[in-house]
C-alpha positions in Angstrom: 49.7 -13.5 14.4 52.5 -13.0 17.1 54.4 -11.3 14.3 51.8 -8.5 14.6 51.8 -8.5 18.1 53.8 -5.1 19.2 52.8 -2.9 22.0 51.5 0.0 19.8 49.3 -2.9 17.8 47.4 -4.3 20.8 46.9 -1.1 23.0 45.9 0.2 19.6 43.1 -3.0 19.1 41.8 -1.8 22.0 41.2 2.0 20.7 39.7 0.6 17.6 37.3 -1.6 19.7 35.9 1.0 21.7 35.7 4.0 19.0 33.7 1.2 16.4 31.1 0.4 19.5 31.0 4.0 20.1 30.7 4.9 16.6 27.9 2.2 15.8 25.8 3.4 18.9 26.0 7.3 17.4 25.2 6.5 14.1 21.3 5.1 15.3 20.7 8.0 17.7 18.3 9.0 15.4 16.8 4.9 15.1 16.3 4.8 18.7 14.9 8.3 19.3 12.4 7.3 16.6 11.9 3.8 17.6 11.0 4.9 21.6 9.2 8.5 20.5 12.1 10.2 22.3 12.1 13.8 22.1 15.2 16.1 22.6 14.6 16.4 26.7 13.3 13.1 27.4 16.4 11.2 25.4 18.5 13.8 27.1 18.1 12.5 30.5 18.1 8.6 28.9 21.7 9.5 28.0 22.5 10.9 31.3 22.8 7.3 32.1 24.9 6.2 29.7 27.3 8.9 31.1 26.4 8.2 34.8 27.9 4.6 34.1 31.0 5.7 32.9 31.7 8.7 35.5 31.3 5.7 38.4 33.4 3.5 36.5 36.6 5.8 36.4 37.7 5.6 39.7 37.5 2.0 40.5 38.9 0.9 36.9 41.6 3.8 37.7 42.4 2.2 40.9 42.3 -1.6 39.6 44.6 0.0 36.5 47.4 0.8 39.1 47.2 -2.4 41.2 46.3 -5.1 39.2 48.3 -3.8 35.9 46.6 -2.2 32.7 46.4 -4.5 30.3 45.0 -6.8 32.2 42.4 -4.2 33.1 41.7 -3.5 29.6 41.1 -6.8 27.9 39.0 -8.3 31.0 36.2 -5.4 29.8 36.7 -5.9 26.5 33.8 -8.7 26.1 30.9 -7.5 29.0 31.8 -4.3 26.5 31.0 -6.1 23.3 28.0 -8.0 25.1 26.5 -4.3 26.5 26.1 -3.2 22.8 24.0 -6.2 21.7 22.0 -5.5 25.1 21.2 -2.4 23.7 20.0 -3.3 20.8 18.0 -6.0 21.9 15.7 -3.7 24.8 12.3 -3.9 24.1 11.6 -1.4 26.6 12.8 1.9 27.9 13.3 0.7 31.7 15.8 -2.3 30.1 16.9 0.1 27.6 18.1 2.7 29.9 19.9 0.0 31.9 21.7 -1.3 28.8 22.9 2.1 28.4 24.1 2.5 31.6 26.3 -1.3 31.5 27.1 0.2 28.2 28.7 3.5 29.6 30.7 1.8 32.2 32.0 -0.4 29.8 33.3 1.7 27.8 34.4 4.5 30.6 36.5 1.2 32.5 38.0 0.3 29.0 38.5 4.1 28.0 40.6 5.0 31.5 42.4 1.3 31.5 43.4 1.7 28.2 44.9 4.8 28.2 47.1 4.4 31.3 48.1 1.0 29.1 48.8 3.4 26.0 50.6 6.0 28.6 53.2 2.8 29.1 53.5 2.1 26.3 54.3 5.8 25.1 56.8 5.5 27.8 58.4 2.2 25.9 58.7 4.0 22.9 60.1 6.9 24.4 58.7 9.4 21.9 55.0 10.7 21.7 52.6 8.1 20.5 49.4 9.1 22.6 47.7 10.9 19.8 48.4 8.1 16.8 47.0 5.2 19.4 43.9 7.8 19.6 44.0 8.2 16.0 42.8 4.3 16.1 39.6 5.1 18.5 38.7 8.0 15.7 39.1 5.3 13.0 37.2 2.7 15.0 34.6 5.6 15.4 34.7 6.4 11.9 33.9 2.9 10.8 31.1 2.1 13.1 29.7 5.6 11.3 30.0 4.0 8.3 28.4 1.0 9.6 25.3 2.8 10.5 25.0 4.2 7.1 24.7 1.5 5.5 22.8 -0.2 8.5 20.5 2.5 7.6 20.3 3.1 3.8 19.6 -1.0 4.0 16.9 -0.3 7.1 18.7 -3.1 9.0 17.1 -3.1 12.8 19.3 -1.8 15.5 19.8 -5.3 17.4 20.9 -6.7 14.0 23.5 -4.2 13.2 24.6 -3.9 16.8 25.0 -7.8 17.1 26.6 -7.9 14.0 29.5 -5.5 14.9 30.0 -6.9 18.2 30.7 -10.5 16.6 33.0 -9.0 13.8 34.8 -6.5 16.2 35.6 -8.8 18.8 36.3 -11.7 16.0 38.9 -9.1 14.2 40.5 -7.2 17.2 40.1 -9.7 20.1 43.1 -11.9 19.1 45.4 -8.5 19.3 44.4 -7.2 22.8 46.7 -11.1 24.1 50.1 -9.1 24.0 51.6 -10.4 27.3 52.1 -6.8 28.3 53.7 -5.8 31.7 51.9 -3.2 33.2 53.7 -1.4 35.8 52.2 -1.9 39.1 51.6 1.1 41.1 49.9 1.3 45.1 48.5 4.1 46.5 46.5 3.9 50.1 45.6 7.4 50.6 41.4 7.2 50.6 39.4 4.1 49.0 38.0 3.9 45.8 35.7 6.9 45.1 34.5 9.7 42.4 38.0 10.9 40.9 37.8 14.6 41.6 41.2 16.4 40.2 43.5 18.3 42.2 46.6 20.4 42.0 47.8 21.3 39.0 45.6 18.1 37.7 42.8 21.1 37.7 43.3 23.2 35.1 44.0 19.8 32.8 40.9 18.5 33.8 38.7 21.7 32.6 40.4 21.3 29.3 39.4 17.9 29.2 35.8 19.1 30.3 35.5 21.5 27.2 37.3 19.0 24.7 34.4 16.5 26.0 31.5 18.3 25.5 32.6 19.0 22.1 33.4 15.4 21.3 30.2 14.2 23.2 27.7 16.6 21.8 29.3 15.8 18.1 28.8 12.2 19.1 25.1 12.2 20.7 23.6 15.1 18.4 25.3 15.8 15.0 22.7 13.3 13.3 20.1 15.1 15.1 21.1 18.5 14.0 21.3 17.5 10.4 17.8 15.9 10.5 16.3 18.7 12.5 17.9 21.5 11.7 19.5 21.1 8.3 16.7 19.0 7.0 18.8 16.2 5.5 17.3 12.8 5.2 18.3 9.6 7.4 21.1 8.7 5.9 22.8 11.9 5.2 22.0 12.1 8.6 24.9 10.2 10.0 27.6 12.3 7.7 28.7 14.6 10.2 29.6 12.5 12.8 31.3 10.3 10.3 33.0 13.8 8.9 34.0 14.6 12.4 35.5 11.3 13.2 37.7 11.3 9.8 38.9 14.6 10.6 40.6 13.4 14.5 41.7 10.4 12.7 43.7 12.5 10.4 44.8 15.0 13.1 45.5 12.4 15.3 48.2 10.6 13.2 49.9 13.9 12.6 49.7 15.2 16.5 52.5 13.4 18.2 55.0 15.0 14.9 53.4 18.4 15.7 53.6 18.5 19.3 57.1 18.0 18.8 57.8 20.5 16.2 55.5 23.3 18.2 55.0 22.4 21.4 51.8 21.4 23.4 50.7 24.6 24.6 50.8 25.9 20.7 49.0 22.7 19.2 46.7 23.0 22.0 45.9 26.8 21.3 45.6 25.9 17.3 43.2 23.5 18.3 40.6 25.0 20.2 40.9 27.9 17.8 39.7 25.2 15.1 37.2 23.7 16.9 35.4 27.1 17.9 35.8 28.1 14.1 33.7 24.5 13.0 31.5 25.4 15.7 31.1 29.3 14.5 30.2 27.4 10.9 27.8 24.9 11.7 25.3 27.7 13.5 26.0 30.0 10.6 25.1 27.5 7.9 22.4 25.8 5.9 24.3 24.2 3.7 24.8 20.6 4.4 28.4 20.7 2.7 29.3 23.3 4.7 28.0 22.2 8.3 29.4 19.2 7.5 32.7 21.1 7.2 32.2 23.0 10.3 31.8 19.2 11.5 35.5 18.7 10.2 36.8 21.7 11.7 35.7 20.4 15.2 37.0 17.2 15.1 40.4 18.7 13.6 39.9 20.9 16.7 39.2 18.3 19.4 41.9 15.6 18.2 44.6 16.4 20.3 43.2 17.7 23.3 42.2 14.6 25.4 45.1 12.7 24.0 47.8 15.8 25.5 45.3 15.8 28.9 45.9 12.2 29.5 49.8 12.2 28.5 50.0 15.1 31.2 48.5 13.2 33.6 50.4 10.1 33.1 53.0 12.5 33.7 51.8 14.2 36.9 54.2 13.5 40.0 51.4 13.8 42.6 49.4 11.0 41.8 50.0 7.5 40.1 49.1 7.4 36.1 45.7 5.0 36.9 44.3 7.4 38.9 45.7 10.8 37.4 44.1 9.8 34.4 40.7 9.1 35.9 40.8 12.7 37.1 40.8 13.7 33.7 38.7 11.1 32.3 35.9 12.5 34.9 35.9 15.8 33.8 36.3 15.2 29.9 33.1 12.4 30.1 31.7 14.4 32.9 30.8 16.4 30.5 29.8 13.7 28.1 27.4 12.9 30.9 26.0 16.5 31.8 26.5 17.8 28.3 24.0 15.8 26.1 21.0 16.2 28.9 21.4 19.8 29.0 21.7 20.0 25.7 18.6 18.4 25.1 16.7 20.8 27.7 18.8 24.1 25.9 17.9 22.4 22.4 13.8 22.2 23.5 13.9 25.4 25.5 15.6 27.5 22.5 17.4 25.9 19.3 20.4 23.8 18.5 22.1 26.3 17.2 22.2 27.8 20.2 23.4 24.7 21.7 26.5 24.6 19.2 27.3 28.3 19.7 27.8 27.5 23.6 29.8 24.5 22.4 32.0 27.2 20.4 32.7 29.1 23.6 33.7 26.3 25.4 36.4 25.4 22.5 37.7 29.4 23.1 38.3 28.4 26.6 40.8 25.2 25.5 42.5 28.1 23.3 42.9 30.7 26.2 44.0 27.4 29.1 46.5 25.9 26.8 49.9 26.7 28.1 49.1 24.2 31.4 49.1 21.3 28.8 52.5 21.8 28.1 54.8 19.6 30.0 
């Protein structure tokens, strides 16, 4: 095992670990809609918790990132993160189920912002871009706890069984890679306490990127199964196909990123990408089809791949503020949106359609097009 233990491998684990929980929890949207009698509005503002937890959790896991190191950050949430899924699963009611979710999002939103100021080191130890491949393993990790959920589904295995399942198997698999003894670099910074990371400077502009790249990957993840049931008129199974589509399509993009951003520059992949994701966007509102909105699902996530991964390099990067807590500025805007996105698009979705809901989507993608030259470093 210490063989496989390089620096790309274990910050990697930890991508894969938090895109399969992710992933799984995505996959029964539909399953716990149903199993509560949840309609568009009401599991709306149930997932505004799930968000809330991980908007608090930025700044204080940003903050314990710079002074306590990382790594260390990353695999001390690693099991309450594994434990939150199985929690979810498990609530019998929606008072216990909403504060599953909400352990659940700060779990994963502590993880998400430790782990990427652990990948932004180790991008800096390899001394060539490596952001986007390390992401490619959260988009894998997504794409199998997708694939998890289908056949959780096409079996009609309960959601605690299927959620307790991939906790024990994930953390079995991936735990044993996250024990790299890893020195973080250690960074202090006194100015204010601990509080909501708001960005500033040029951090600004980044962070609205990161705001339209997350309500694209957030509305993918929380209502692509929806819209195929609903809308498309797909049965349960099927159901889970375009978030699985999505996922396969940033895991694809995301291994060939770091090459690209060297051949073309940021600012140019940047541009190419919100120009895809606005096309996939344009497709799924236009479309019947089940192929082809699946498609339109590919085009997004080909769209989405890069951005956050560029964001959070850039804010490694910034020299105003230390890497823990420049990438929490970004990580509240991009999941920000992950927060505010999925309640108002269930209030959009019961107040007019979900294609409408996807078209505003699209527009947002136009605007990562139009801001992309402030990604490039």
């Amino acid at each position: 095992m210490r063989t496989l233990l390089t620096p790309w491998r274990s910050v990697a684990a930890g991508f894969l670990l938090n895109g399969v929980l992710l992933g799984t929890w995505a996959s029964r949207v539909p399953a716990v809609m149903a199993h509560f009698h949840f309609d568009k509005a009401s599991f709306g503002v149930l997932l505004v918790l799930l968000g809330l937890g991980a908007l608090i959790s930025f700044p204080v896991a940003g903050r314990l990132s710079d002074s306590l190191g990382a790594a260390r950050v990353a695999r001390a949430i690693a099991i309450p993160f594994l434990i939150s899924i199985v929690l979810v699963g498990l609530a019998p009611t929606v008072p216990l189920l909403a504060i599953a979710l909400f352990l659940f999002g700060a779990c994963h939103g502590s993880m998400d912002v430790a782990m990427n100021s652990w990948a932004s080191e180790v991008e800096k130890y390899a001394r060539r871009p490596v952001m986007s491949s390390i992401h490619a393993m959260w988009s894998l990790g997504a794409v199998l706890g997708a694939a998890s959920g289908y056949v959780a589904v096409a079996f009609q295995a309960p959601e605690y069984i299927h959620f307790l399942l991939t906790a024990v198997m994930t953390g079995g698999i991936l735990g044993p890679f996250l024990l790299l003894d890893w020195q973080s670099t250690i960074r202090t910074n006194d100015k204010g306490a601990v509080g909501l990371a708001l960005p500033r400077s040029a951090l600004l502009l980044v962070g609205l990127i990161a705001l339209a790249s997350g309500l694209g990957e957030g509305t993918a993840l929380d209502w692509s199964a929806v819209y195929l049931r609903d809308v498309v008129g797909t049965v349960p199974a099927d159901a889970t196909l375009g978030y699985a589509g999505f996922s396969a399509a940033m895991v694809i993009m995301r291994l060939s990123a770091d090459f690209l951003v060297m051949r073309l520059g940021s600012a140019t992949v940047t541009r190419l990408s919100g120009s895809s994701a606005a096309l996939g966007a344009l497709l799924i509102v236009s479309s019947d089809s089940l192929p082809l909105v699946v498609v339109g699902f590919v085009l997004m996530g080909f769209g989405y791949a890069a951005i956050l991964p560029l964001a959070v390099s850039r804010a490694a990067a910034d020299l105003v503020v230390p890497a823990g807590q420049g990438i929490a500025y970004v990580a509240t805007f991009a999941y920000g949106a992950m927060t505010v996105g999925p309640f108002a698009i269930g209030l959009l979705a019961q107040a007019t359609t979900m294609r409408v809901c996807f078209f505003m989507v699209g527009l947002f993608a136009v605007l990562i097009a139009v801001l992309a030259p402030v990604l490039e470093q």
